[in-house]
Backbone bond lengths (Angstrom), bond angles and torsions (degrees), N, CA, C in turn:
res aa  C-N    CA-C-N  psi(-1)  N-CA   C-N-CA  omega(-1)  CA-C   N-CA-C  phi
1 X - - - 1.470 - - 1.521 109.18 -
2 X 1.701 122.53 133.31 1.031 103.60 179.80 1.736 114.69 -107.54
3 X 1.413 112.28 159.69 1.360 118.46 -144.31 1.301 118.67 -58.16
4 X 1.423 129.13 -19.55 1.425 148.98 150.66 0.943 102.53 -43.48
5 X 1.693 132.52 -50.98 1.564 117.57 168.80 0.917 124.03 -118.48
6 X 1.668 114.04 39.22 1.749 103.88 137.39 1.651 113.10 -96.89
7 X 1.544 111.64 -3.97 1.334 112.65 -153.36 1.982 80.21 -88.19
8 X 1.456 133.86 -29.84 1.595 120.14 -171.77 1.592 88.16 -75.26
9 X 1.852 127.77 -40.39 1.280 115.67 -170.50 1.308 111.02 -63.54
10 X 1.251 138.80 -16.67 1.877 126.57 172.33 1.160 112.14 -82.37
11 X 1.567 117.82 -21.66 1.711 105.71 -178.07 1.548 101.12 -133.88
12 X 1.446 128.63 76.69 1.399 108.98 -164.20 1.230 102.82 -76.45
13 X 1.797 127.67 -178.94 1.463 104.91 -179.57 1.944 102.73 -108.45
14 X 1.031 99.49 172.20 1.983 94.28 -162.68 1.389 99.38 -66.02
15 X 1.056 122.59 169.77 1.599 147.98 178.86 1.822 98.62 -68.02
16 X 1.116 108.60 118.43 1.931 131.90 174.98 1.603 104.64 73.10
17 X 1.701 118.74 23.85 1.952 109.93 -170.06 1.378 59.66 -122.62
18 X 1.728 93.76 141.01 1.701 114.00 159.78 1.699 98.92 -83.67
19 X 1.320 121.10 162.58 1.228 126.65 -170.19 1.714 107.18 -97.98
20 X 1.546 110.16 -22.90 1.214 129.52 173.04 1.492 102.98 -61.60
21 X 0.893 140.13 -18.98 1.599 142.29 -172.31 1.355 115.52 -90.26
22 X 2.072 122.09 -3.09 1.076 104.57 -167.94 2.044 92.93 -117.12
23 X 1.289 103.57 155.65 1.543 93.60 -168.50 1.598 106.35 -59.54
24 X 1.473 120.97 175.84 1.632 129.77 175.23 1.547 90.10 -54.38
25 X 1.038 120.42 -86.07 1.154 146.66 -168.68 1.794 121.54 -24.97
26 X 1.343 100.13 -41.56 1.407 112.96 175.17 1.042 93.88 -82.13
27 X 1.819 141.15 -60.30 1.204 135.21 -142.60 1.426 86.30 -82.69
28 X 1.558 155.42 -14.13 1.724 132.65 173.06 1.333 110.10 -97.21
29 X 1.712 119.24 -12.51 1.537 103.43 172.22 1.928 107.16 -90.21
30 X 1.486 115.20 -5.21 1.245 101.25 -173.25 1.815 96.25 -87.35
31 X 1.734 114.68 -34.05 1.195 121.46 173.43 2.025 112.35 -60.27
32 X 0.796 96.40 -17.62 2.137 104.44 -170.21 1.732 87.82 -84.59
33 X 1.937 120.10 -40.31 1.858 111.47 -166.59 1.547 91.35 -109.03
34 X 1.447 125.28 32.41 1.347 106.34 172.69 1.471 130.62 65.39
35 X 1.098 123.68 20.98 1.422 133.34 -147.98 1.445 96.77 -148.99
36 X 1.243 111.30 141.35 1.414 112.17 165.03 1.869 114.95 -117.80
37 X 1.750 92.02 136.77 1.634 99.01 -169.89 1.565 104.16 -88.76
38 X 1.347 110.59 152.41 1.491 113.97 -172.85 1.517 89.04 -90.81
39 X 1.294 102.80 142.75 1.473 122.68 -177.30 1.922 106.21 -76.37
40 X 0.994 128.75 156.37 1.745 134.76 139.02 1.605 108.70 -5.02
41 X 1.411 109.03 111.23 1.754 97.77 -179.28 1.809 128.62 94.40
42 X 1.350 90.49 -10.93 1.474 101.27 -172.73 1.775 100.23 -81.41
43 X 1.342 122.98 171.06 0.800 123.41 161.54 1.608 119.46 -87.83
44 X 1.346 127.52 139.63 1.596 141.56 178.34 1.652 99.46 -162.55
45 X 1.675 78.41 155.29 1.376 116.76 177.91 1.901 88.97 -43.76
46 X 1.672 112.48 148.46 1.160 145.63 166.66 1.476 109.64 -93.94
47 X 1.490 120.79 125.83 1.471 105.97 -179.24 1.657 97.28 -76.72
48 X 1.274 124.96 -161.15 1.276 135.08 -179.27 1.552 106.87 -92.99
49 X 1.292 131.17 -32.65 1.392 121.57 -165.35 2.154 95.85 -120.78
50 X 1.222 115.06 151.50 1.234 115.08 166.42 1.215 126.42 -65.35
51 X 0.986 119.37 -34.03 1.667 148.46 162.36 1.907 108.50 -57.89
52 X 0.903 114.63 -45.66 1.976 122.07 161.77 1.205 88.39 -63.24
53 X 1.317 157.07 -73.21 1.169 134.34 -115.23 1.392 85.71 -104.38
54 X 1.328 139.36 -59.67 1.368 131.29 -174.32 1.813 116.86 -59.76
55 X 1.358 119.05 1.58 0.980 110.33 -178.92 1.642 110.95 -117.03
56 X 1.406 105.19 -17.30 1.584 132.49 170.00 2.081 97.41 -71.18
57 X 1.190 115.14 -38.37 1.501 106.95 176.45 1.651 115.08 -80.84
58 X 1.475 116.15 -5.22 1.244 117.70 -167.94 1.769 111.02 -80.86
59 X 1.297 129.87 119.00 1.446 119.99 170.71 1.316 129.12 -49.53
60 X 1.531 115.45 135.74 1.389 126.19 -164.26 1.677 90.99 -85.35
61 X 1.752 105.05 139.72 1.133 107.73 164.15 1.544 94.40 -127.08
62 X 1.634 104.22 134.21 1.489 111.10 -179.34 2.038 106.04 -112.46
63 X 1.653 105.73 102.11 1.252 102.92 165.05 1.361 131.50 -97.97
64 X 1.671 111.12 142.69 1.644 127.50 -153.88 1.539 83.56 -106.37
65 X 1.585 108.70 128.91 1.752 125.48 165.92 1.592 97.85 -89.58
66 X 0.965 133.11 67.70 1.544 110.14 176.79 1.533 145.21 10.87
67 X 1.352 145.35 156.49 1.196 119.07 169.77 1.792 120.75 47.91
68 X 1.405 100.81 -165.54 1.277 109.21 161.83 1.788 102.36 132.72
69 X 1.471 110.15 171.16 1.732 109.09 -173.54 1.266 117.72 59.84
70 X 1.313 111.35 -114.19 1.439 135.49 -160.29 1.381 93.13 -86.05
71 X 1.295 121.05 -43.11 1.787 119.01 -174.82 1.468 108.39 -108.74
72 X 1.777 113.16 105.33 1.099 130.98 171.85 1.401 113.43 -78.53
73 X 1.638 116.16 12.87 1.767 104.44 169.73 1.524 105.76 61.90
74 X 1.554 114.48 -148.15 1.671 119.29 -156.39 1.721 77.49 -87.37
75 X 1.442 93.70 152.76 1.705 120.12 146.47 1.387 133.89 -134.80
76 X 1.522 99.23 121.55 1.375 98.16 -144.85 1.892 111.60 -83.41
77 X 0.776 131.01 -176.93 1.588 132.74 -158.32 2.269 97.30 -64.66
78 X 1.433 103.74 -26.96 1.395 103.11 -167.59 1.518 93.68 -96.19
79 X 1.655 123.70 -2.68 1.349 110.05 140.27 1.878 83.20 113.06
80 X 1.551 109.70 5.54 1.506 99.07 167.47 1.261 132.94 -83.47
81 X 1.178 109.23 144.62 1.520 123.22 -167.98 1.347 102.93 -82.23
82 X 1.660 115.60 120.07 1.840 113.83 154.41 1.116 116.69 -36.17
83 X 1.462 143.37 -53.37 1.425 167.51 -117.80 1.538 95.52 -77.22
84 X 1.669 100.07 -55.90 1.361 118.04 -163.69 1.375 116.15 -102.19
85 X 1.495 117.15 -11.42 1.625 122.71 172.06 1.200 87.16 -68.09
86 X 1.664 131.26 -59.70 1.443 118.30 -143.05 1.215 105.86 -88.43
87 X 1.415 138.59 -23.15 0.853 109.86 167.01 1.967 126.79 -91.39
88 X 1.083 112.57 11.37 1.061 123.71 135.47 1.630 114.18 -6.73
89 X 1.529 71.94 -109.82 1.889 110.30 177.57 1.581 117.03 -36.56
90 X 1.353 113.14 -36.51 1.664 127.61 -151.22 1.722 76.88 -92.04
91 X 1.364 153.66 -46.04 1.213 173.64 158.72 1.881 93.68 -32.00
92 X 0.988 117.84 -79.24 1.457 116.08 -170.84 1.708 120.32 -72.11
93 X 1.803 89.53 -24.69 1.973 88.02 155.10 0.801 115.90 -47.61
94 X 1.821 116.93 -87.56 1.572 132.47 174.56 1.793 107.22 -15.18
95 X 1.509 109.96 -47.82 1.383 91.51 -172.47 2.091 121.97 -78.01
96 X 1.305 86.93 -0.75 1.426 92.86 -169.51 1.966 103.80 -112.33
97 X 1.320 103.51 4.14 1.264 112.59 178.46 1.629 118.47 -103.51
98 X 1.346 103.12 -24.81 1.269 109.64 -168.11 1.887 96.12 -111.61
99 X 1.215 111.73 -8.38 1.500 101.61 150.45 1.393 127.65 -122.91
100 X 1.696 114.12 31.23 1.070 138.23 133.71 1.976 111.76 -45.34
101 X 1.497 111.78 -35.90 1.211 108.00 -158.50 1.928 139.32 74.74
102 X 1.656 97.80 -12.95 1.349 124.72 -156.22 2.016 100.07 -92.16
103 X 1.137 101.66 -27.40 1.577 106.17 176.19 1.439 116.51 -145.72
104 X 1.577 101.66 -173.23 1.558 108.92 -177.14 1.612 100.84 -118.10
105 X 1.284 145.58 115.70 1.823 143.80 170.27 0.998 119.03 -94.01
106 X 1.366 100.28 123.05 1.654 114.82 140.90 1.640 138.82 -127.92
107 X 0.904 97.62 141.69 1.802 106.56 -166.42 1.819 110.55 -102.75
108 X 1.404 100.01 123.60 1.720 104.77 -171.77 1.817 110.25 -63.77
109 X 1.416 104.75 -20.80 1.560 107.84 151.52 1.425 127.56 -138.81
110 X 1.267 117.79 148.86 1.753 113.04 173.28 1.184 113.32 -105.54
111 X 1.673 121.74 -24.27 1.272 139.18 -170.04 1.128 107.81 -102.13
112 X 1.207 121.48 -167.22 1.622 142.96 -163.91 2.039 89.12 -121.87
113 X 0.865 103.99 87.02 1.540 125.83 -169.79 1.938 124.18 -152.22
114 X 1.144 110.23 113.34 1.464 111.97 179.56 1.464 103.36 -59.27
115 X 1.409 128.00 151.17 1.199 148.26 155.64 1.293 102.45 -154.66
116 X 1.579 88.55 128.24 1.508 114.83 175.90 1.653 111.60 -60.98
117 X 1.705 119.56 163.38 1.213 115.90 -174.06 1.603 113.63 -83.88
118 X 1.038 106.71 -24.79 1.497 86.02 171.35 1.484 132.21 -91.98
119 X 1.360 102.40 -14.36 2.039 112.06 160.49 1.291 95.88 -53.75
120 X 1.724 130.33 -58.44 1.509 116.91 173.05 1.536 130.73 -14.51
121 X 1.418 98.09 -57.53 1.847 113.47 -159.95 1.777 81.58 -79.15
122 X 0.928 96.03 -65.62 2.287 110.98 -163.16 1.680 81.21 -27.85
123 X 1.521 127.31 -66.07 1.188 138.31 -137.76 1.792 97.54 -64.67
124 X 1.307 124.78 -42.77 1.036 126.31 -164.52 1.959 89.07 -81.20
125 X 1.788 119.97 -54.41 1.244 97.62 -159.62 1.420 121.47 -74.42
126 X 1.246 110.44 -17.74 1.606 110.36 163.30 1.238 122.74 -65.71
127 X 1.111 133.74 -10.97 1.406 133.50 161.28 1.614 117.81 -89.91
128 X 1.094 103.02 -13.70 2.128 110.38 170.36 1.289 92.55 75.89
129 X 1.375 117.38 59.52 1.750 122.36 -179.00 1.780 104.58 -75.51
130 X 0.971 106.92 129.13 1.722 114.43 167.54 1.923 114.89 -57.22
131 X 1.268 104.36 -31.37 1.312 121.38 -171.70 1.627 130.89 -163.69
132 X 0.800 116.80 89.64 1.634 130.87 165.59 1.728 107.15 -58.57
133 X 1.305 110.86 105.31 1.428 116.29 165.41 1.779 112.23 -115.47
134 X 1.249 110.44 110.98 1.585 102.92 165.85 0.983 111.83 -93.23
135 X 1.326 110.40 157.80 1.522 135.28 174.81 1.447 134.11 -124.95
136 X 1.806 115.33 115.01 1.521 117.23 -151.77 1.852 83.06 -128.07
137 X 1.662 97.62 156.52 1.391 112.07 135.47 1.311 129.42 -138.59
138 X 0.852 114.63 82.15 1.708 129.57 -143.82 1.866 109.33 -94.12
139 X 1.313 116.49 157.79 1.473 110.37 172.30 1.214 121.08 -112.49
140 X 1.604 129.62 158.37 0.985 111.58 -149.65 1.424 118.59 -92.71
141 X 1.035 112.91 175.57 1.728 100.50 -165.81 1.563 102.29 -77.73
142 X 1.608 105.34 148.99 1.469 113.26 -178.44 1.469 118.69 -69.78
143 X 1.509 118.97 126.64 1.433 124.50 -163.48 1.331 117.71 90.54
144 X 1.587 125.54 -14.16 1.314 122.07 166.97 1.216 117.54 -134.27
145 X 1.638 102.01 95.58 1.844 100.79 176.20 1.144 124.42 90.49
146 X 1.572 125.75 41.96 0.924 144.31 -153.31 1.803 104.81 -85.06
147 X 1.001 82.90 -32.45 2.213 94.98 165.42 1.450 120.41 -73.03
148 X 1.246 105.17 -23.61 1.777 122.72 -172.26 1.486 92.73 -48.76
149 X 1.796 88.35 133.77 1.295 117.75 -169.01 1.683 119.19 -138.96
150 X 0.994 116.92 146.29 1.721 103.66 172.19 1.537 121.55 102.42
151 X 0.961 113.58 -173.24 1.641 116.41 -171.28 1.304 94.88 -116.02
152 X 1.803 102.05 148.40 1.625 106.84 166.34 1.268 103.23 -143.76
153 X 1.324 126.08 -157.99 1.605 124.33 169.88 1.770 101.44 -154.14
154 X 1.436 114.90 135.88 1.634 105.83 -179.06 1.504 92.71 -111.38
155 X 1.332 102.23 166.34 2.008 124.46 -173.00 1.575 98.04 -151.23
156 X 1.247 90.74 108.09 1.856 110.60 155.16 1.587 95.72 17.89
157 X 1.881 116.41 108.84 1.586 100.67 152.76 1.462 107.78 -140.59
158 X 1.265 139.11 70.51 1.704 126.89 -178.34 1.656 125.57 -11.28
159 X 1.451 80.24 -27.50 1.855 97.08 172.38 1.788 114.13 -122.99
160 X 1.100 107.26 112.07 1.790 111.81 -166.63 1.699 98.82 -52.79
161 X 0.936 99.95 130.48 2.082 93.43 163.91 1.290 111.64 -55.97
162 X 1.686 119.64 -17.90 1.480 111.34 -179.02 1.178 103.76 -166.64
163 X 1.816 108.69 170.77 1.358 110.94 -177.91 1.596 108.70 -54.20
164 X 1.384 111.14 -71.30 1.864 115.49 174.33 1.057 101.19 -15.28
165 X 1.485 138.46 -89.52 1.052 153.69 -158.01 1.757 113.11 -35.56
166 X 1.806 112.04 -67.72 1.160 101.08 158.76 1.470 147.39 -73.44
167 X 1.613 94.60 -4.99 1.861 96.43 161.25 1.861 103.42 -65.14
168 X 1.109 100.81 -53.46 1.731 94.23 -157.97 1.908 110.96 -69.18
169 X 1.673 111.89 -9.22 1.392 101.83 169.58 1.628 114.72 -91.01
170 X 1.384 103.69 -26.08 1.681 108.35 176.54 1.953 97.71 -58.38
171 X 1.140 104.96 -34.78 1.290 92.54 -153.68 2.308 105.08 -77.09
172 X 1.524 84.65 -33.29 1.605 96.83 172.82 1.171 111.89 -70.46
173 X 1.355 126.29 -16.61 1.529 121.99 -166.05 2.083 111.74 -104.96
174 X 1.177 87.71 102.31 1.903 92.13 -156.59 1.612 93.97 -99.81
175 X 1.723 109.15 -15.93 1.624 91.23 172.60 1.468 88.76 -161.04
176 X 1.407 115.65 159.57 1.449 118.48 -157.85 1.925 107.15 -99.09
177 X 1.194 143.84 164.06 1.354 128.75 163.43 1.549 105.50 -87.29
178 X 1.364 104.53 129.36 1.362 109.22 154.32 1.252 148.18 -130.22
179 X 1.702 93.09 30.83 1.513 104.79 176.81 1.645 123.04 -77.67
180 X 1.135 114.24 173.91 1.437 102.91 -172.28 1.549 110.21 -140.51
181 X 1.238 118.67 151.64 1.506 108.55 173.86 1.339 136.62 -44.82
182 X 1.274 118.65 149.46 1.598 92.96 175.48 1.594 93.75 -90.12
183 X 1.219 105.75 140.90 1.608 112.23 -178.51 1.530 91.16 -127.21
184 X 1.505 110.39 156.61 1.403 138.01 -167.83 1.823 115.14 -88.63
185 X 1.631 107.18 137.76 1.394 84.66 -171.45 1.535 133.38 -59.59
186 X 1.317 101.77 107.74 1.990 96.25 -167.76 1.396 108.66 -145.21
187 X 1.335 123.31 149.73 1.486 123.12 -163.84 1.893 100.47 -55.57
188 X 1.225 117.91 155.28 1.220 126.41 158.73 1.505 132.29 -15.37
189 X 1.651 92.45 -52.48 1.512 116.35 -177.61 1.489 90.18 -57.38
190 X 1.043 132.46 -78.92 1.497 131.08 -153.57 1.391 121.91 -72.82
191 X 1.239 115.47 -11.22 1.637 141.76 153.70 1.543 96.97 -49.55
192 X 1.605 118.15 -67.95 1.201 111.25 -164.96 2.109 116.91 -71.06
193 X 0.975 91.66 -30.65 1.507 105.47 168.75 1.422 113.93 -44.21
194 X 1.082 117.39 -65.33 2.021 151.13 -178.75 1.598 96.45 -40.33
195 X 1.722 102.30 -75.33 1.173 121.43 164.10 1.537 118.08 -35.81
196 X 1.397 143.75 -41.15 1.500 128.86 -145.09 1.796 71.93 -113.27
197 X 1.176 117.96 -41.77 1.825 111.64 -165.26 1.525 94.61 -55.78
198 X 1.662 117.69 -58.93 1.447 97.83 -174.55 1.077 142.26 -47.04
199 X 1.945 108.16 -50.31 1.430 129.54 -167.32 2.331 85.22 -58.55
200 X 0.993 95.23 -55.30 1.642 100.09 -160.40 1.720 99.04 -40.92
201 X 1.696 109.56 -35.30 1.953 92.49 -153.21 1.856 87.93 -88.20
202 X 2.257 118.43 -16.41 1.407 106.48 -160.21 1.777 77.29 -80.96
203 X 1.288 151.39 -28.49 1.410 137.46 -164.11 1.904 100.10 -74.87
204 X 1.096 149.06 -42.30 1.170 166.91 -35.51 1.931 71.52 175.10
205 X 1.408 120.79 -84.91 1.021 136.69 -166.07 1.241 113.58 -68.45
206 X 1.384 132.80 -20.90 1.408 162.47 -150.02 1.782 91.58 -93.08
207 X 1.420 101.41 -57.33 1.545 95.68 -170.21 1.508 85.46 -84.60
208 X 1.088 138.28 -80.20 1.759 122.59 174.77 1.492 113.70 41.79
209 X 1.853 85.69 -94.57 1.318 111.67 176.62 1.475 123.13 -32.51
210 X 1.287 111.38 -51.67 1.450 123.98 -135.32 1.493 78.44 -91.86
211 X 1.858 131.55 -50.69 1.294 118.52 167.04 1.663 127.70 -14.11
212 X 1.680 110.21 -72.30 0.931 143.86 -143.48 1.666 102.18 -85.22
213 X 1.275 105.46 -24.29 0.959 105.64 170.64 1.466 137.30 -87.38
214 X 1.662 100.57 -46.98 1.518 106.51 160.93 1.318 126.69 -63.83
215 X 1.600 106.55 -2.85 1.541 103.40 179.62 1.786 110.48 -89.01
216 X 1.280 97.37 -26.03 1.487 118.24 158.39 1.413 117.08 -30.58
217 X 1.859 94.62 -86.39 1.551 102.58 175.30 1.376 115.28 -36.15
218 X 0.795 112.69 -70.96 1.852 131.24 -165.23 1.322 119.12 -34.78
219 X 1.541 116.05 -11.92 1.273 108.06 167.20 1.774 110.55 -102.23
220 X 1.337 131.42 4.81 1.322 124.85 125.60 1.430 140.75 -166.55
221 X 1.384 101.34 48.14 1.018 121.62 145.60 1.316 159.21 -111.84
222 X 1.502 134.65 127.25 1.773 116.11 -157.89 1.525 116.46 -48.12
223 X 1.414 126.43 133.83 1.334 104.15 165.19 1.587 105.72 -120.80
224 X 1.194 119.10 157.93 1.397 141.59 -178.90 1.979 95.37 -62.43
225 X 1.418 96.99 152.03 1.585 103.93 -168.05 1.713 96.38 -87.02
226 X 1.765 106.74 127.06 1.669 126.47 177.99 1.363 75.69 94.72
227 X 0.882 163.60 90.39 2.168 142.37 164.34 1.460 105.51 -82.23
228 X 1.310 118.59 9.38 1.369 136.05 -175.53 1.329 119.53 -97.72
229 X 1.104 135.78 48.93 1.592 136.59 -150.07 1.821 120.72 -113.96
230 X 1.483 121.79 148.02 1.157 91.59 -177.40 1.725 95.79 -142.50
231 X 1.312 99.52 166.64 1.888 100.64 -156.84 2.005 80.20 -167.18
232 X 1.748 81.59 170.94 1.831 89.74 -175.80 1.518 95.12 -111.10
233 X 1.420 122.59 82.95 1.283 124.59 150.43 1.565 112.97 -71.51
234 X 1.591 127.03 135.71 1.218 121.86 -168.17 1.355 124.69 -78.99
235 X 1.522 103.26 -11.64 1.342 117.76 167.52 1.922 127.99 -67.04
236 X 1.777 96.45 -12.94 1.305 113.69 171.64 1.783 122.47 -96.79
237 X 1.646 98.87 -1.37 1.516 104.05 173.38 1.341 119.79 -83.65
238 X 1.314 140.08 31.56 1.248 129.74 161.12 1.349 116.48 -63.63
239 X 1.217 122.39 108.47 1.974 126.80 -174.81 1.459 89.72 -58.84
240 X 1.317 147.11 -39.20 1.667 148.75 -144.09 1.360 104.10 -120.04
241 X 1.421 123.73 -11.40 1.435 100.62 -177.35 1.767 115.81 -143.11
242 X 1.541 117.18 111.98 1.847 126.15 -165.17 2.040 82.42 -45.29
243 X 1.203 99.01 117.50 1.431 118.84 143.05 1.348 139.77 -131.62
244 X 1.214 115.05 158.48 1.644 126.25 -168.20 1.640 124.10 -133.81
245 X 1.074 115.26 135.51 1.565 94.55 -174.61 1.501 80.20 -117.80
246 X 1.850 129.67 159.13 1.000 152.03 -174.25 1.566 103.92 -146.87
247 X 1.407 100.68 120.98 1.824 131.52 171.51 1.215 90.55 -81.65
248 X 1.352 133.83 116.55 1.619 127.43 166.61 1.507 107.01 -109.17
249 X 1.137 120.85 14.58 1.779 139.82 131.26 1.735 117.57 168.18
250 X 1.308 122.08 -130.76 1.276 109.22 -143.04 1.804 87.51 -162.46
251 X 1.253 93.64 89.47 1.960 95.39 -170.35 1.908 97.78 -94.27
252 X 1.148 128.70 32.32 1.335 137.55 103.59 1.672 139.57 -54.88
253 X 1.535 105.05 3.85 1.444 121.13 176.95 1.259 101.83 -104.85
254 X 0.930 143.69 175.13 1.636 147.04 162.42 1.505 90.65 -101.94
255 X 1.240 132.45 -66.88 1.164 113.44 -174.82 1.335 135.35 -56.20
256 X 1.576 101.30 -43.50 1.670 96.17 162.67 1.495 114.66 -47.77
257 X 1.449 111.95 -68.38 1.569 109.02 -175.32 1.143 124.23 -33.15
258 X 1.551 115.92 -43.60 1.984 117.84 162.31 0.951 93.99 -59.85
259 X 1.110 153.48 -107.14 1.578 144.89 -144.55 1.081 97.73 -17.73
260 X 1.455 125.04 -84.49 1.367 125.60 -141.72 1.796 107.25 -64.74
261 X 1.479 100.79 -38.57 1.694 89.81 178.74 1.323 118.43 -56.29
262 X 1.768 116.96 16.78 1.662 98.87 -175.64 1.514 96.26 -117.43
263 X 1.652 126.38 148.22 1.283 120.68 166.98 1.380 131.74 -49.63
264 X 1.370 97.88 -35.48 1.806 102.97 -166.11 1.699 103.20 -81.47
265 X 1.404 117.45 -31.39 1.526 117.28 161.31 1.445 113.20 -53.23
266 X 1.142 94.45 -39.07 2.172 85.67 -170.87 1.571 99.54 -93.95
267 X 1.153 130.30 27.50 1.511 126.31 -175.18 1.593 90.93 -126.66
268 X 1.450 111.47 -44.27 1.612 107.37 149.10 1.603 135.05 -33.49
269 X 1.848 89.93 -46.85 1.301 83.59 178.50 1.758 119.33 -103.22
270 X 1.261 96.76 15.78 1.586 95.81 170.37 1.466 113.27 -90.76
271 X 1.432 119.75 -43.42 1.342 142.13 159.89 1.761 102.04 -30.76
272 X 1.061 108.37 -80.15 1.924 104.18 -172.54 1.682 103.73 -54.03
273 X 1.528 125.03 -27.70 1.765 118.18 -176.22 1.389 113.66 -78.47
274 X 1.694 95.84 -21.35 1.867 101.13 171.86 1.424 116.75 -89.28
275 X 1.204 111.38 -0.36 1.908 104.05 -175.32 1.856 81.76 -117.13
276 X 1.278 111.88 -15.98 1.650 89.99 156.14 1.753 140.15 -101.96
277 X 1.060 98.13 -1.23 1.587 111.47 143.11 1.495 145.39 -83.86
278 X 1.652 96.55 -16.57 1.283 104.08 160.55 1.337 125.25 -83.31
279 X 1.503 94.64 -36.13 1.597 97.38 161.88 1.677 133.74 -58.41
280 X 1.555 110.44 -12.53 1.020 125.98 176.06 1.333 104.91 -76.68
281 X 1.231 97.16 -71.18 1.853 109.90 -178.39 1.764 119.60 -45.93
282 X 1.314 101.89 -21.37 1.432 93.77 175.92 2.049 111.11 -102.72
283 X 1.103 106.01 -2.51 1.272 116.37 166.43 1.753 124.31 -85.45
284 X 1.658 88.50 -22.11 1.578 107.97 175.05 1.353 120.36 -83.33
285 X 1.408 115.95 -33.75 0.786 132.20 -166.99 2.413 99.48 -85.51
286 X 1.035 98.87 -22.69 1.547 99.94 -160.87 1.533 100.69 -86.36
287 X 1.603 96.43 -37.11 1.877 97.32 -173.78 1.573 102.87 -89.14
């Protein structure tokens, strides 16, 4: 059998639903758990309340505070902790996201609590998150860019766009992910198929994000020069789910670090990450 048709024999589509009706996205994560998702129009179970069901269709956005606990991340010269800038900010998203009306949040921490990097990624893909956004304010690595200033956002790169770039993910990346999908019993061939369709539509969405977002910032906030960068932080390896990590500055600056120690700056900068996720979500939602 060739792998094109074992890949319709694991998920055929139901009797009178065109298969064209169900998004990319649904139709390779229901094909990746063996399962086939009912498309737009299909018949399914009704939750009990109208309010379940409209909030059960809403996309999960899962936001990452950086660090946390034992690892306070950068500290900046006035002695501030990353730990607590970001989650700050990641705190006043959630609140401006979820009365956006536009999604459903969850955050891999709320507290001042270590979590390891790969419970991060697990945390978002076991929940079938629409979007993984982390959140850093990190300093810059010693000997490169010691002035570096501004906001950027990185997207999935095996190869850093630059030296900076891969100093500061080697340095975030303290253990690698190595979990793997559960994939369905099927020859190799169609393993690898499953595999290249996903990684292609979560990279696809990956830059999306990262668009939509820096176009966000940019109307007022500083961003770092290229702010578009990409490096293999492990928090960006989810094969199944568009993620982004966002520098919302560089508390190795003195100036950044004032900024950020003030509320109404980081409410600034939660404000531009929520009109750029919505902008995502409604672009996600259209294609």
């Amino acid at each position: 059998m060739q792998p094109a048709q074992e890949l319709v024999k694991i998920c055929p589509p139901h009797r009178g639903v065109r298969l064209g009706m169900t998004t990319r996205r649904s139709f390779l994560g229901g094909a990746l758990l063996g399962v086939v998702v009912a498309p737009a129009g299909a018949q399914t179970r009704v939750p009990s309340t109208l309010r379940d069901s409209v909030r059960a269709a809403m996309p999960l956005v899962v936001l990452d505070p950086g660090h946390g606990g034992a690892d306070p991340g950068a500290i900046g010269g006035q002695g501030t902790e990353e730990k607590r800038i970001v989650l700050a900010v990641a705190q006043e998203l959630r609140r401006r996201l979820e009365g956006s009306g536009r999604c459903r949040v969850a955050m891999t921490r709320s507290s001042d609590v270590f979590v390891p990097l790969r419970s991060r990624v697990e945390f978002a893909r076991q929940r079938d998150a629409a979007l993984l956004l982390s959140i850093h304010a990190d300093s810059a690595p010693s000997g490169m860019g010691g002035r570096a200033r501004g906001a950027s956002i990185y997207t999935l790169g095996e190869t850093a766009s630059d030296a900076f770039s891969a100093a500061l993910a080697r340095r975030e990346n303290l253990a690698d992910q190595a979990g793997g999908l559960r994939l369905p019993s099927v020859t190799a061939d169609v393993q690898r198929i499953l595999l290249s369709m996903m990684r292609s539509e979560t990279r696809q969405g990956s830059e999306r994000v990262a668009r939509a977002t820096l176009s966000a910032l940019a109307e007022g906030v500083p961003l770092l020069s290229n702010p578009h960068r990409r490096a293999g932080f492990v928090v960006l390896k989810a094969p199944d789910v568009p993620s982004a990590l966002v520098e919302i500055g560089f508390l190795s600056h003195p100036e950044d670090e004032l900024m950020l120690r003030r509320p109404a700056w980081r409410t600034r900068i939660a404000g531009a990450l929520a009109e750029g996720v919505i902008a995502y979500l409604g672009r996600r939602v259209a294609t």
